[in-house]
C-alpha positions as CSV (number, residue, x, y, z in Angstrom):
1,X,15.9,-22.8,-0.7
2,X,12.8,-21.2,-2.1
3,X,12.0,-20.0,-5.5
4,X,13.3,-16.8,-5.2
5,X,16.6,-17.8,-3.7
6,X,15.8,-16.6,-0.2
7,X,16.3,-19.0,2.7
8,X,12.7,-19.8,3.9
9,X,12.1,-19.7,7.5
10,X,8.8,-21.1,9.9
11,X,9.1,-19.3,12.9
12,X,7.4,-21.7,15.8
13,X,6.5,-19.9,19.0
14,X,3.6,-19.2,21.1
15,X,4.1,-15.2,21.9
16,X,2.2,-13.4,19.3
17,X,4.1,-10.0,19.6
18,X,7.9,-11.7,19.3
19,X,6.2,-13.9,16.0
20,X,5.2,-10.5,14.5
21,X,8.5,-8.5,15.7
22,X,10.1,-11.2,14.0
23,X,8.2,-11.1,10.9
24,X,9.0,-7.4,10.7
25,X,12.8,-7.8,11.3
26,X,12.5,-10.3,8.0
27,X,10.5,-8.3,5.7
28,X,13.4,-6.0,4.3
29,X,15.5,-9.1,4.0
30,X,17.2,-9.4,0.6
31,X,18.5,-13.7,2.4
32,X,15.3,-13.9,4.1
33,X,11.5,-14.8,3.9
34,X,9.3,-16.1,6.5
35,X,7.3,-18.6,4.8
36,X,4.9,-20.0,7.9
37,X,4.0,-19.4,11.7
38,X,3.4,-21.5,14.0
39,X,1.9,-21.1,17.7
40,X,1.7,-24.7,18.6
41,X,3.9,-27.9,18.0
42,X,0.9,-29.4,16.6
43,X,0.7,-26.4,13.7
44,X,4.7,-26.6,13.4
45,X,4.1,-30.1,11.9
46,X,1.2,-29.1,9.6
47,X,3.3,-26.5,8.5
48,X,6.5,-28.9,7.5
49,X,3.9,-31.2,5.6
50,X,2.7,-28.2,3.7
51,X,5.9,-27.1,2.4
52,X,9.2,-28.1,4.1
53,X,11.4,-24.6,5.4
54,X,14.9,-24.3,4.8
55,X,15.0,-23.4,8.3
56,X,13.0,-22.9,12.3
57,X,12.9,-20.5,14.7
58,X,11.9,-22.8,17.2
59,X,10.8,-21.4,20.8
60,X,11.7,-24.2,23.4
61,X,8.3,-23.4,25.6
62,X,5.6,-24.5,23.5
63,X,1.8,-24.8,25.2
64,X,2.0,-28.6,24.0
65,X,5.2,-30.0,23.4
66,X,8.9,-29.2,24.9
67,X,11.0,-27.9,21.8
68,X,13.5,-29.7,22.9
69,X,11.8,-33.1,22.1
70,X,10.2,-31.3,19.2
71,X,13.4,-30.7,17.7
72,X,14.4,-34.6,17.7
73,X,11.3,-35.4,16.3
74,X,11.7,-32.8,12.9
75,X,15.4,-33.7,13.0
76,X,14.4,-37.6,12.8
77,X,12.0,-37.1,9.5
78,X,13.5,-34.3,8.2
79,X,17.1,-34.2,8.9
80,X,17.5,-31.7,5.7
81,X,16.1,-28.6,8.0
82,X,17.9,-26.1,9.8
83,X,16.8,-25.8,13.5
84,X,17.6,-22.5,15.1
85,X,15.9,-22.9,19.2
86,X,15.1,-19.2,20.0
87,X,14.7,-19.2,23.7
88,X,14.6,-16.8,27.1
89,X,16.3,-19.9,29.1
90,X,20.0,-19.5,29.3
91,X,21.0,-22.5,31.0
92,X,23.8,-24.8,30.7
93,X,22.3,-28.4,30.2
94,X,19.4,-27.2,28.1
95,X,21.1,-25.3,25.6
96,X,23.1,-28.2,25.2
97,X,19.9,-31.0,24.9
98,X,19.0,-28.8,22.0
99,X,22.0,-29.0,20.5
100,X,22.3,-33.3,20.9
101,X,19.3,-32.8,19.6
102,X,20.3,-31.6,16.5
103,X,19.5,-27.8,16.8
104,X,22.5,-26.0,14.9
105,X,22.4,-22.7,16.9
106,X,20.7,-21.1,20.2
107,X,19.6,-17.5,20.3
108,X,17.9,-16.1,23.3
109,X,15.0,-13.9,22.6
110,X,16.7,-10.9,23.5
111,X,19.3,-11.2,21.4
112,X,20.5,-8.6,18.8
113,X,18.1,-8.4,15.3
114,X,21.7,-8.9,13.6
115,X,22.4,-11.9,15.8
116,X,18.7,-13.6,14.7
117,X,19.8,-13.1,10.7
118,X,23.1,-14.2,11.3
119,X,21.9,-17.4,13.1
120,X,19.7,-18.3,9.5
121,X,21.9,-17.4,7.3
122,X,24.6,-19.3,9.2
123,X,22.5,-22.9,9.8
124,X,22.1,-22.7,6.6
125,X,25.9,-22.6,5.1
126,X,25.9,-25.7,7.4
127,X,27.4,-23.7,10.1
128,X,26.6,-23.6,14.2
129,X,25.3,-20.2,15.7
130,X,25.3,-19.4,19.5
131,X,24.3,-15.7,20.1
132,X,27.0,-14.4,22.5
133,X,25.8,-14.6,25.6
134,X,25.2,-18.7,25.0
135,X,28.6,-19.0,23.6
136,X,29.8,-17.1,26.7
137,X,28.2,-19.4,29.0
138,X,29.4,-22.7,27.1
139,X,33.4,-21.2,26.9
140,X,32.7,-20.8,31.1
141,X,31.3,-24.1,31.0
142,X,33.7,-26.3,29.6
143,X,36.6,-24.0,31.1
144,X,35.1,-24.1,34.4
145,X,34.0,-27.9,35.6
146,X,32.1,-27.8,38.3
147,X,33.9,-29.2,40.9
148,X,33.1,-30.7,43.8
149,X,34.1,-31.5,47.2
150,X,35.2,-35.4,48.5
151,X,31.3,-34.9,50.6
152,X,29.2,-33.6,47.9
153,X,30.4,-36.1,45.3
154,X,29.6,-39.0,48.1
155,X,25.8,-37.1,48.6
156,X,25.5,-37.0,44.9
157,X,26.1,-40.4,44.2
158,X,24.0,-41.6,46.9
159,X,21.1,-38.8,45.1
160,X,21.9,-40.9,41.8
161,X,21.3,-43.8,43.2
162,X,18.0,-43.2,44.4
163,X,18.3,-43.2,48.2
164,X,15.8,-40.9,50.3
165,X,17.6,-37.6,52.7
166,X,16.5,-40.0,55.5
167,X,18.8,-43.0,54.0
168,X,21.6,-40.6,53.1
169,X,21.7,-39.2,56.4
170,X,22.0,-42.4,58.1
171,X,24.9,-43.5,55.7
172,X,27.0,-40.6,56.2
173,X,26.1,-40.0,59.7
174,X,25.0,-36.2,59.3
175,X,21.5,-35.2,60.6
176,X,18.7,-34.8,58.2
177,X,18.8,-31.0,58.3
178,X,22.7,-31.0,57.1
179,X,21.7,-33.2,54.2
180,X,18.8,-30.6,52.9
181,X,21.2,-28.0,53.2
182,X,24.0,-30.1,51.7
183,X,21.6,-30.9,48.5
184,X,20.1,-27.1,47.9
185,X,23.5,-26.3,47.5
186,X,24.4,-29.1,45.1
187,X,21.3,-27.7,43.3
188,X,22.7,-24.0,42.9
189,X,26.3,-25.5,42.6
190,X,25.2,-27.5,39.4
191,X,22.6,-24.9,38.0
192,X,20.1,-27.3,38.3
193,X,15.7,-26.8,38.4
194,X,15.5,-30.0,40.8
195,X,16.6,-33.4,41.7
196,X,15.8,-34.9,38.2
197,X,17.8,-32.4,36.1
198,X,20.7,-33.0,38.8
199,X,20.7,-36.6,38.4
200,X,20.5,-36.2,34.4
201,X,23.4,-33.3,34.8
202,X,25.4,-36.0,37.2
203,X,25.3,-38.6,34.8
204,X,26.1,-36.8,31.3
205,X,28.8,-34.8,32.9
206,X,30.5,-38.2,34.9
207,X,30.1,-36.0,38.4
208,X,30.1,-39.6,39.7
């Protein structure tokens, strides 16, 4: 904690008007001080070796670095410090990256002001924070599995295993039309951005 007893926060993201709505939303803080910004991942770690934060705002869309691999990196050297990802994505398998990756809450950016101070002064009593529209979408997670049908299981393992639409069609005897059609929906079904996070979504959550 810094001198004064208040918990010292670096905010790290690249929009200039959130950075300063955030500093405002601070200033009146009697558990609070922003002690650094940062617009880049590159400044984020010339800010920890000027003086360390209790805790970071981290935004997970950095201009050169993912946050989410940012995060493992502070978390590596400087387990000690609080990482809050502030975020507009509200999906699934990246909130949860961030949190394997040692983030100890998830706020999206349009999340209440008392949600943001809560999510500080929460990390840092060693507690995990989701602001509640992520912990309504990891409760429907884990109480809804995606399932799948006999079909799409076999398409996705077949995806998994690297085979090409042309392949696939040829080993379950469907056109290679059916099979495009077959995978979009796999896509939507899982939530996923393309084949890569599908494969990576496949594997974590043993879909096959």
């Amino acid at each position: 904690m810094t001198a004064n007893d208040k918990i010292g926060v670096l905010i790290v993201d690249d929009h200039r008007i959130l950075v300063e709505g955030l500093k405002r939303l601070f200033v009146n803080s009697e558990t609070i001080q922003v002690i650094g910004v940062a617009y880049t991942g590159k400044e984020c770690r010339h800010a920890i070796s000027k003086t360390i934060p209790d805790v970071i705002l981290l935004d997970i869309s950095l201009p050169d670095i993912s946050g989410i691999d940012l995060c493992k990196e502070i978390k590596d050297q400087f387990p000690q410090i609080k990482i809050v990802a502030l975020s507009s994505f509200n999906e699934y398998a990246i909130v949860r990256q961030m949190l394997e990756n040692g983030a100890s809450g998830y706020v999206v950016k349009n999340a209440m002001p008392e949600e943001i101070i809560m999510s500080v002064e929460m990390v840092m009593s060693n507690e995990s924070f989701l602001c509640e529209e992520i912990d309504l979408l990891m409760r429907n997670r884990c109480h809804n599995p995606v399932w799948l049908t006999p079909r799409e299981k076999e398409l996705l393992r077949f995806i998994v295993d690297g085979f090409t639409n042309h392949e696939i069609a040829d080993k379950m005897y469907l056109s290679v039309e059916t099979i495009n059609g077959y995978r979009k929906n796999l896509l939507v079904k899982l939530g996923a951005r393309n084949t890569a996070m599908m494969v990576r979504m496949a594997l974590e959550q043993k879909l096959v």
